[in-house]
Each structure stands twice: as C-alpha cells, then as structure tokens.
C-alpha positions as CSV (number, residue, x, y, z in Angstrom):
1,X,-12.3,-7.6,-4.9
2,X,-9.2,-8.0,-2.6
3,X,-8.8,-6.3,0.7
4,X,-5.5,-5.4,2.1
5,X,-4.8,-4.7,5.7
6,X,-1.8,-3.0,7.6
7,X,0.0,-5.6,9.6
8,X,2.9,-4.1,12.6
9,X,3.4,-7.3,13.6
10,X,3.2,-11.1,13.9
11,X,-0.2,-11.2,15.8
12,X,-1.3,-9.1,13.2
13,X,-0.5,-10.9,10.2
14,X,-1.7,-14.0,11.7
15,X,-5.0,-12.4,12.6
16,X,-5.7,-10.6,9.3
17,X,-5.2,-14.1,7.1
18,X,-7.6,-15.9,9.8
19,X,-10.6,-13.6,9.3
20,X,-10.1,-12.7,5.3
21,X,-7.6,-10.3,4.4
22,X,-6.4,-11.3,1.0
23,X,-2.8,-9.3,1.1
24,X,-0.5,-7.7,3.8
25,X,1.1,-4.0,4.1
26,X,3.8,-5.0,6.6
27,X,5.0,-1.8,8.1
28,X,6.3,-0.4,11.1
29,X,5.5,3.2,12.5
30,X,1.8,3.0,11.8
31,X,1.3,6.6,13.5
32,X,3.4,8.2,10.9
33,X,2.7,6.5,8.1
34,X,4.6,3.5,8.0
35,X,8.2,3.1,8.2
36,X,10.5,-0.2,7.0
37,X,10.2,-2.9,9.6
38,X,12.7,-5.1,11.4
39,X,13.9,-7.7,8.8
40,X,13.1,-9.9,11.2
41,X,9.9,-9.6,11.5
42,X,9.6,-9.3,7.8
43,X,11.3,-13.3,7.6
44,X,9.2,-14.8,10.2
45,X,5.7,-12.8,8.8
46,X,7.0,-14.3,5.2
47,X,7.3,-18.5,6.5
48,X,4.2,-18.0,8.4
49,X,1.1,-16.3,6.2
50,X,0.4,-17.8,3.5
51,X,-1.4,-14.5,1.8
52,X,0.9,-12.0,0.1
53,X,3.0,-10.2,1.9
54,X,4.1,-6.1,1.0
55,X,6.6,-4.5,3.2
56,X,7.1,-0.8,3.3
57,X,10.7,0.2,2.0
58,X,10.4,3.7,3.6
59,X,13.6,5.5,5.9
60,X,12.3,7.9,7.1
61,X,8.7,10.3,7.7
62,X,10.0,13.2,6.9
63,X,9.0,13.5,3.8
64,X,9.0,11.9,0.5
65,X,12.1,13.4,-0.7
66,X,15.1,11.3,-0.7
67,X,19.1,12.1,-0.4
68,X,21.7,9.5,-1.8
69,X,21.7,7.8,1.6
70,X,18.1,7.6,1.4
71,X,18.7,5.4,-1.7
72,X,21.4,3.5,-0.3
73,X,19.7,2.7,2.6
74,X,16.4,1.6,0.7
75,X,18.6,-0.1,-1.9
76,X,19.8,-2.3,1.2
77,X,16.3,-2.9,2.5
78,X,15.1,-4.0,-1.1
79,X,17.4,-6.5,-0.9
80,X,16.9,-8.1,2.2
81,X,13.5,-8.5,1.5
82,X,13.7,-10.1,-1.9
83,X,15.6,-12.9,0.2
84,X,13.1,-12.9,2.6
85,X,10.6,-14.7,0.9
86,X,8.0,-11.5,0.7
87,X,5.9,-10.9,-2.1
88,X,6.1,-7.6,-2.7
89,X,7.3,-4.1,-1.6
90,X,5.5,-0.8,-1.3
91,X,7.6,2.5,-1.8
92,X,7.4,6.0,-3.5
93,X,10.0,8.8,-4.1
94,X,9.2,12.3,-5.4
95,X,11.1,15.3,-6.6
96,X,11.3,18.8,-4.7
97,X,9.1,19.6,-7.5
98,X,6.0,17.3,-7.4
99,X,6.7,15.0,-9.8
100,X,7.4,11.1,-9.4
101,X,11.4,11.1,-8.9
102,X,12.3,8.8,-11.6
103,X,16.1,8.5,-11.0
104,X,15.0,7.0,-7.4
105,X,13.0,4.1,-9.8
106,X,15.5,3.3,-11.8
107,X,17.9,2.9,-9.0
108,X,15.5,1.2,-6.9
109,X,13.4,-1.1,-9.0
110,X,15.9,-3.6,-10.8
111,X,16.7,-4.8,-7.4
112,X,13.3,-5.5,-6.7
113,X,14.1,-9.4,-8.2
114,X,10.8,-10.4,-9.2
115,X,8.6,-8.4,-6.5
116,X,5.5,-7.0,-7.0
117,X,5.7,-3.2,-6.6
118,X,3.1,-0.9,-5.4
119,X,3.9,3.4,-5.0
120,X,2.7,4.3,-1.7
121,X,0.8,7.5,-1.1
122,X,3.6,9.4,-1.7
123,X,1.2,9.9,-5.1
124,X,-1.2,11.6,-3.2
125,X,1.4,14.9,-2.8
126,X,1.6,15.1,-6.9
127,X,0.9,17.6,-8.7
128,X,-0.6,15.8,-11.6
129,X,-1.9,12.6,-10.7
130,X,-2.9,11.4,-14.3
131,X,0.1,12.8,-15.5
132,X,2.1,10.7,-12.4
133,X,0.2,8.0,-12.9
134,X,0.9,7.2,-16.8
135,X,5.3,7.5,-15.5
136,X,4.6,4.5,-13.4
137,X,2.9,2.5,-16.2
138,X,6.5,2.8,-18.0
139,X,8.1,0.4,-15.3
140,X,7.1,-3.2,-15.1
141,X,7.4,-3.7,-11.5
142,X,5.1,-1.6,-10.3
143,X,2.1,-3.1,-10.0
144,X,-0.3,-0.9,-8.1
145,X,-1.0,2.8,-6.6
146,X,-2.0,3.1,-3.1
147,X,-4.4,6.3,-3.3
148,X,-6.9,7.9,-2.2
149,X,-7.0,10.3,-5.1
150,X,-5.6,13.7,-3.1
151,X,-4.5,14.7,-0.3
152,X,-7.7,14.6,1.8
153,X,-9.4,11.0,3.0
154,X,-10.7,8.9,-0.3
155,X,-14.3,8.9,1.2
156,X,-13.8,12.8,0.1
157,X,-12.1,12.2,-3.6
158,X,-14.4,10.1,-5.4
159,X,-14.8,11.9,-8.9
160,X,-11.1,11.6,-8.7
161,X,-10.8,8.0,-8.0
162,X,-13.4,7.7,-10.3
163,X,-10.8,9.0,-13.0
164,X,-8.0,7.7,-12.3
165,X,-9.7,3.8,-12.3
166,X,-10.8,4.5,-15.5
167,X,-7.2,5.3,-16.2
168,X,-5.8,2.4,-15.0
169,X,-8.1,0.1,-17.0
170,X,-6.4,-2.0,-19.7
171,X,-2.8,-0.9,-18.0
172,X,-0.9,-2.6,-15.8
173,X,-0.7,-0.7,-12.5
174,X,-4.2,-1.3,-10.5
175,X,-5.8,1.4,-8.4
176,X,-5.6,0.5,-4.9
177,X,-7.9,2.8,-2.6
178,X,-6.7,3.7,0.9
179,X,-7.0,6.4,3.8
180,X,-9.7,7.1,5.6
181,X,-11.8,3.7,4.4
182,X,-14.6,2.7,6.8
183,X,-16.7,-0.6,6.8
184,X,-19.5,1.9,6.9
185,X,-20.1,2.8,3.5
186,X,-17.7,1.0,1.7
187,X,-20.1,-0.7,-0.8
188,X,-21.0,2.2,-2.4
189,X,-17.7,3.7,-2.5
190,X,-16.6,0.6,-4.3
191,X,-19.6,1.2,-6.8
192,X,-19.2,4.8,-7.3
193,X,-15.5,4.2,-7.8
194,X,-15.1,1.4,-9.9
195,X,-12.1,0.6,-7.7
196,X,-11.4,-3.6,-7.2
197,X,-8.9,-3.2,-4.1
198,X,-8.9,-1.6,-0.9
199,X,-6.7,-1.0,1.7
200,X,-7.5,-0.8,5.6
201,X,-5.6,0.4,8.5
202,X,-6.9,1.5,11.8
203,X,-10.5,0.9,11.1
204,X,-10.1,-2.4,11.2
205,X,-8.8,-1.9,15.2
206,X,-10.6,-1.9,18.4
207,X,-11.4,1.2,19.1
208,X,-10.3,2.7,15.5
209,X,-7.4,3.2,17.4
210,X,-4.1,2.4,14.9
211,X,-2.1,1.3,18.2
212,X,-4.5,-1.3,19.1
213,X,-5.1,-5.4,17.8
214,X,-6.7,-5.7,14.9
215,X,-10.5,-6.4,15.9
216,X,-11.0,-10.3,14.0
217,X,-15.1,-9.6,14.0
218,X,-15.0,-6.4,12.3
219,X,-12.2,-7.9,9.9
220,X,-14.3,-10.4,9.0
221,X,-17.7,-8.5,8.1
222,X,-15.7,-6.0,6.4
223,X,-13.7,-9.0,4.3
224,X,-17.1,-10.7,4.1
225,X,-19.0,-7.5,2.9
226,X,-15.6,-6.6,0.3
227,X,-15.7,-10.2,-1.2
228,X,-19.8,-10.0,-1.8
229,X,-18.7,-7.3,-4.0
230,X,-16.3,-9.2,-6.2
C-alpha cells in the first residue's frame, strides 16, 4: 500500500515524510483543486524530501479544457520541473466533448524527460471511464489515475473503483483513490476496492480544514493503519 498526501508547502512536505507518507502531490491552490506551484518551492521541496515528489502542472481552475496557451504555458512548467529534480508530475486535459484530449498528451508528455506521470481527476468528468482509462494505457508515461471513480466522493463509488482496479491489473497505469478519503473507514474501502494507493488531502489537517498544517498524529495512524494493509 502507498499513501500519498497533498503538500502546499515546505512545512508540509517535511511533515508528511516525518510521520509516513510514502509520495507527495505538491500543489498550490488546494481550495480549488490544486493549481501549478511556485518553481521555487517545487526546487527546494525536491533537495529536501527524500520521498517522491508529484507537482501539479495545472494553469488554471477553470476547467479542464485547454487553449494553445494553456499548452504552452504547461509545456513551460513541464520543463522546469524535469530540471528540478521532482519525480513526477500530475496533469490531465479533456475535450469539449468528454473524452481524454489526446493532442494535449502528445504535446505534453515527451517533455516529461523521464517523469512519472499521473492524470489528475480531470478523469472523473469522463464520459466513459473504462473507455478513458484503456487511452492512457497507450502512453508510457503515465503511470497512474488519480480517481475516485465519478464525480461524487470515492467513499460513494466503490462498485466503480471496484472495476476500474480490476482494469488496471496487468497494465501499466495503477488506480490511485482520492477525494473524500477519511481515516475512518479506510480499511475496508481498501478491501472492497482492491485499490493499493490512496491519496489524502484535508483529512489529514487539523480541523479537516484544507487551509490548516497537516496534523503529524493523525498522519501517522492513518500511514500506520494504510501500511498494515500492505
């Protein structure tokens, strides 16, 4: 089992790898979604964690959607980060349509320079997940899928995540479950799922609150309760 946490900044990253967070989703914006950080932040969270680092590559919250200067600006970002000494990036584009906006990818990803990929929840406003799902196995960086199986919290979707698991086994591109994860319950969602990563945000925080510290006791009986699992 690995457990991913949303870092916003240093203190964060410093506290997740201290009380057993096994990978980082470095982000900015936390109340909308997550935006790209500062590439400073992003350089200094790199030379000081020694757990993997995944910054969000995302302009803009408006929606998933992306003009030409979207590209170029994310283009621009990938780049920065490759040099930063980060291990990974997490983004997502889709079409007007619903499906996984491929031209985006193949723009995108080659710059990526050895990266780990994972497609943010911008999977979550497809039409077809399955369908979605099997067009990101066709590109080698990606590595994972940041879901929580629909639109609604994954506590709510498990027949779904259930599926698309069992999709993903033998295949490249992991499942990673997000939104709406508490340490409450989390055990059986793993075994009801099947699902071998999981990604926490704000209920990690004092408070639950996503603009407050991460809480390093509940961190570490979550990471402590995860691990037990693997």
């Amino acid at each position: 089992m690995r457990l991913e946490v949303i870092a916003t900044c240093m203190d964060d990253a410093l506290t997740s790898e201290a009380n057993g967070a096994d990978r980082l989703e470095l982000i900015t914006a936390i109340t909308e979604g997550g935006l790209t950080p500062g590439i400073g932040l992003v350089q200094q969270v790199a030379k000081s964690v020694n757990i993997p680092a995944f910054v969000m590559v995302r302009p803009h919250s408006r929606s998933f959607c992306y003009s030409k200067y979207d590209i170029l600006t994310m283009a621009a970002e990938i780049k920065q980060i490759a040099a930063s000494g980060a291990a990974g990036i997490v983004l997502g584009a889709l079409t007007p349509e619903g499906t996984i906006d491929e031209r985006a990818l193949e723009t995108l990803l080659p710059l990526t320079e050895g990266l780990q990929v994972t497609f943010h929840r911008a999977f979550d406003e497809l039409k077809d997940q399955i369908e979605g799902y099997r067009t990101l196995c066709k590109y080698p960086q990606i590595t994972r899928v940041l879901t929580s199986a629909g639109p609604g919290p994954a506590p709510e979707a498990i027949p779904a995540m259930r599926k698309l698991v069992e999709e993903s086994r033998g295949k490249t591109v992991s499942i990673l479950a997000g939104s709406g994860l508490k340490p409450e319950g989390i055990t059986s969602f793993i075994h009801q799922t099947g699902v071998t990563e999981v990604h926490f945000g704000s209920a990690v925080r004092y408070d639950k609150d996503a603009l407050s510290p991460i809480d390093p006791a509940a961190l570490r009986a979550l990471a402590e309760s995860i691990h037990s699992n693997g």
